[in-house]
Legacy VTK file of the C-alpha trace (Angstrom):
# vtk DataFile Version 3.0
C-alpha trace
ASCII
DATASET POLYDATA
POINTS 232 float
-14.559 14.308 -11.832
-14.504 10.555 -10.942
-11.717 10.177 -13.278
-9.975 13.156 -11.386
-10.117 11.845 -8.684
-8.659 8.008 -9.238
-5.523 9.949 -11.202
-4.827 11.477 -8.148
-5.614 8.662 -5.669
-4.661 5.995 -7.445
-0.963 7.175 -9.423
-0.036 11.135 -8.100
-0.027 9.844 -4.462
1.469 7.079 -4.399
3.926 8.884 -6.865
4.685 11.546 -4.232
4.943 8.964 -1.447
7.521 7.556 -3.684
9.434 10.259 -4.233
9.723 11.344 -0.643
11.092 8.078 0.424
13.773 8.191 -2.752
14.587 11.026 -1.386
15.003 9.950 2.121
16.518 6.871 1.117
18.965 9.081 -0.650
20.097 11.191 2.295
20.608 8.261 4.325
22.609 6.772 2.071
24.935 10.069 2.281
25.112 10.298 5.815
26.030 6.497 5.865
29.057 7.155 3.223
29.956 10.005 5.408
30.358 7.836 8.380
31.953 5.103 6.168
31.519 1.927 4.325
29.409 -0.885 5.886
31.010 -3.857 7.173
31.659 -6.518 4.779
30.155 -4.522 1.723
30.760 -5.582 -1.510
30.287 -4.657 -5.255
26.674 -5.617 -4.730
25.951 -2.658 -2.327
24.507 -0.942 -5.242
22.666 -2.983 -6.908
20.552 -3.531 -3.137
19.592 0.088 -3.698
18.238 -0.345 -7.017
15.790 -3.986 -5.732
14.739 -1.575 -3.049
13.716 1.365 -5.717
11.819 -1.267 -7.682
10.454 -2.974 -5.392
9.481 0.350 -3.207
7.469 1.473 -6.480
5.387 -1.393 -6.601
2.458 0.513 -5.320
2.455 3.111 -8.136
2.613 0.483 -10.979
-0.322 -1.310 -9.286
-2.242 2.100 -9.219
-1.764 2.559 -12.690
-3.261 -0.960 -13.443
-5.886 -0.274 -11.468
-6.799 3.178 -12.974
-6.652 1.307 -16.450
-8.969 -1.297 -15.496
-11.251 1.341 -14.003
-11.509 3.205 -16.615
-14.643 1.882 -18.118
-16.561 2.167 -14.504
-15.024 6.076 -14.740
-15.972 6.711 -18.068
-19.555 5.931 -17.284
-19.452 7.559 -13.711
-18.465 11.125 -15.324
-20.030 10.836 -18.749
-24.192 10.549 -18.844
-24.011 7.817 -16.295
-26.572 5.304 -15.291
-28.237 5.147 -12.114
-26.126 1.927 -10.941
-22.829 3.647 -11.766
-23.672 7.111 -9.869
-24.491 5.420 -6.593
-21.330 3.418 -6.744
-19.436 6.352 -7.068
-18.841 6.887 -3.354
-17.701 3.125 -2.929
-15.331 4.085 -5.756
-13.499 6.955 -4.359
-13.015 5.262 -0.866
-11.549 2.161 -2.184
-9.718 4.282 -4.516
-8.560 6.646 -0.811
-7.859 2.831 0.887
-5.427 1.972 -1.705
-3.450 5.513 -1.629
-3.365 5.025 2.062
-2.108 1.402 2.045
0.755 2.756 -0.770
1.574 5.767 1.568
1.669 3.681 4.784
3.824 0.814 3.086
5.810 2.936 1.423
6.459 4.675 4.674
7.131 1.857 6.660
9.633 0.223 4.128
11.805 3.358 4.042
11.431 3.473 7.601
12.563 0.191 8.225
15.352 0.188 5.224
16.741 3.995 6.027
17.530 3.131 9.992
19.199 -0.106 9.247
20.948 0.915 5.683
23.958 -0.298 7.248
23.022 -3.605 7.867
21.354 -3.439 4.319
23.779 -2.491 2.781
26.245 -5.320 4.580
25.879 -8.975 5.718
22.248 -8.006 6.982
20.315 -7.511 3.524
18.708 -10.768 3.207
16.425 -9.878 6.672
16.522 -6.180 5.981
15.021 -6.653 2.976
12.342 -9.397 4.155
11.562 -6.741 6.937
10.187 -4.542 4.582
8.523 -6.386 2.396
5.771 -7.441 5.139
4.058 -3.712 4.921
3.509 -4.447 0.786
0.688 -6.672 2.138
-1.674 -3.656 2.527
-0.996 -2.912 -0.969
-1.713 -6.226 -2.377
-4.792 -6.342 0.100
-6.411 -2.823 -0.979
-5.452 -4.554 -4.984
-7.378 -7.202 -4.318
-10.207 -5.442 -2.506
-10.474 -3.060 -5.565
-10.166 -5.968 -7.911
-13.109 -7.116 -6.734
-15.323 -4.042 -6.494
-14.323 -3.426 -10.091
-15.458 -7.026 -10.428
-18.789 -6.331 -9.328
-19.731 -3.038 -11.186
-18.742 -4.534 -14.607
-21.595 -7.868 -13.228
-24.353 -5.453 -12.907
-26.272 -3.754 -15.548
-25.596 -0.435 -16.090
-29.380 0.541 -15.891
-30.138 -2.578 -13.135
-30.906 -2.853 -9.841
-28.387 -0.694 -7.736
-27.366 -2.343 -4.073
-29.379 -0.522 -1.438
-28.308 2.398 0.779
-27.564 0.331 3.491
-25.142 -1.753 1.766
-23.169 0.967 -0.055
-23.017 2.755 3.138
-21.403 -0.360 4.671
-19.081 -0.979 1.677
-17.959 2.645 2.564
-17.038 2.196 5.717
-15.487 -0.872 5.283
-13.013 0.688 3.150
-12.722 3.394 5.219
-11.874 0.957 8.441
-9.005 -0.743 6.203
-8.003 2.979 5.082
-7.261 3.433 9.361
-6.060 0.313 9.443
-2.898 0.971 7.448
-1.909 3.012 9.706
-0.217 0.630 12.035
1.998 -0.455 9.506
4.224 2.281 10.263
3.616 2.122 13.811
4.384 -1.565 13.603
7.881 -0.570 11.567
8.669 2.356 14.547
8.560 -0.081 17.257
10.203 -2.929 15.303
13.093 -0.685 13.838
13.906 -0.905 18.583
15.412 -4.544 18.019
18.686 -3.367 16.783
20.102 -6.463 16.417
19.237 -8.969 13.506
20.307 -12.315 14.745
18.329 -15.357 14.989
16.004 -13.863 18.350
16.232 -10.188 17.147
14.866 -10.655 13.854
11.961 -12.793 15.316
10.963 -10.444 17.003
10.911 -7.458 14.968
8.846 -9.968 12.321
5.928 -10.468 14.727
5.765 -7.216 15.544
5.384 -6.010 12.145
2.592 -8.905 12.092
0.947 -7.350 14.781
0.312 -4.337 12.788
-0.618 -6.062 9.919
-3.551 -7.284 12.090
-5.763 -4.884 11.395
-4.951 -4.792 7.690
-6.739 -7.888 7.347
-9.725 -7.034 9.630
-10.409 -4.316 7.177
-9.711 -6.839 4.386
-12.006 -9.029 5.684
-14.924 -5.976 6.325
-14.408 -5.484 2.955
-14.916 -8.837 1.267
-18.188 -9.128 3.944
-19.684 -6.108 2.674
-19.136 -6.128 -1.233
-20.834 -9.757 -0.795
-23.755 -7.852 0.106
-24.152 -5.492 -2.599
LINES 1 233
232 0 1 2 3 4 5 6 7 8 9 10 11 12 13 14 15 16 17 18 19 20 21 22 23 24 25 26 27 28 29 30 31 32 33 34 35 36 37 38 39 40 41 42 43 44 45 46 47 48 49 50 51 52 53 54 55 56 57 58 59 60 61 62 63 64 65 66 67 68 69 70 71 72 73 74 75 76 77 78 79 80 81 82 83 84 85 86 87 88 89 90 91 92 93 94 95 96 97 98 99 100 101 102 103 104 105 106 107 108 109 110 111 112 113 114 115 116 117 118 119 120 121 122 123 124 125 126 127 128 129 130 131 132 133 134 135 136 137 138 139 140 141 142 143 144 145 146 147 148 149 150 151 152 153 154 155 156 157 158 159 160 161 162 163 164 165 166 167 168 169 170 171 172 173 174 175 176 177 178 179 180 181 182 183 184 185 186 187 188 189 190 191 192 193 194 195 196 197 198 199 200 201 202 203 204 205 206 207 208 209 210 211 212 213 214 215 216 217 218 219 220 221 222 223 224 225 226 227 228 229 230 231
C-alpha cells in the first residue's frame, strides 16, 4: 500500500499537474497566434516553448528519483516490515503529499506566470519571463531535499532498532504538513506578481520580490522540517 501510495504522490500527480499546464500552455499559445506574432519574434520562438516543457517537468523526473531511492524503505514498509519501518510510515506519506504539493503549486505558478505573459516570452522579454518562473521550482528542490534526508535517516536506523518516539514522528508530520500549506503561496505570489505588466528594470523588481515573499513560507516549512527530522 505504501508503495501505492508514493506512485501516485510522487510520479501520477505531478504527471497530471504537468499535463494540465501543457495543455494550458498550449491554448495560450493559440489564442496568442490568433491575435498575432509577438513583437520582435524570431526563429527561436519555438525552441522557448520546448526549455519551458523541460524545464516545467522537472518535478516529475525528481519524483521518479525519489520513488527509486525509496523503494527499499517501501519494500520493507508493505512487505513483513519491522517495527522501525511501520511507524515511519506516516512520516513517509506526508513528505511524499509535501512534495506532490510543492510540484502542483510550482507547476501552477510557472504556467501561470509563463501563459499571461507568453507574449513577452515569446519576444524580447524571455530572458525575465523565464527567470520569473523559475523562482516557484524552489519548493520542489526544497521538498527533494527534505525527502532526501528522511530517506537518509530510515536507511541509518536498524530495521529492528529503536524507533523515534511518538512525539517526534508526530512533529516530523506536521512539519511536512506546514511546508505542504506553505506551497501554497507560490501561486498566490505568481497571481499578484503576474499585476506588474511591465518588465523593465523597476517592473521586474518588483514582481521578483513578490514572488520571494511567497517563497517565505516555503522555507519556514523547510526549516520545521530539518528541526524535526534532527529529532528523530
Amino acid at each position: 500500500m505504501a508503495g501505492v501510495q508514493a506512485i501516485v504522490l510522487l510520479i501520477i500527480i505531478p504527471a497530471i499537474a504537468w499535463s494540465v499546464a501543457l495543455f494550458l500552455l498550449r491554448r495560450a499559445r493559440e489564442e496568442l497566434e490568433r491575435e498575432g506574432p509577438p513583437e520582435a519574434a524570431d526563429e527561436r520562438s519555438p525552441g522557448r516553448i520546448v526549455v519551458y516543457v523541460g524545464f516545467s517537468g522537472a518535478p516529475l523526473v525528481f519524483g521518479i528519483i525519489l520513488y527509486v531511492l525509496a523503494r527499499p524503505v517501501l519494500d520493507a514498509i508493505d512487505g513483513p516490515a519491522a517495527i522501525t519501518f511501520v511507524r515511519l510510515e506516516p512520516v513517509l506519506f506526508w513528505a511524499a503529499f509535501a512534495f506532490a504539493a510543492a510540484a502542483c503549486s510550482a507547476i501552477a505558478a510557472q504556467t501561470w506566470i509563463v501563459s499571461s505573459r507568453l507574449r513577452a516570452f515569446m519576444g524580447p522579454g524571455f530572458g525575465r519571463v523565464f527567470s520569473l518562473s523559475a523562482v516557484p521550482t524552489t519548493a520542489v528542490i526544497f521538498a527533494v531535499i527534505s525527502t532526501f534526508l528522511l530517506l537518509g535517516y530510515a536507511d541509518s536506523v536498524p530495521a529492528t532498532g529503536p524507533a523515534a518516539s511518538d512525539s517526534a514522528l508526530a512533529s516530523a508530520i506536521g512539519s511536512f504538513q506546514a511546508f505542504a500549506v506553505g506551497t501554497i503561496a507560490f501561486p498566490v505570489a505568481a497571481g499578484f506578481a503576474n499585476r506588474f505588466r511591465d518588465l523593465s528594470q523597476r517592473g521586474f523588481v518588483r514582481a521578483i520580490r513578490i514572488l520571494e515573499v511567497g517563497e517565505l513560507p516555503v522555507v519556514v516549512g523547510l526549516v520545521l522540517i530539518f528541526l524535526s527530522l534532527r529529532a528523530l
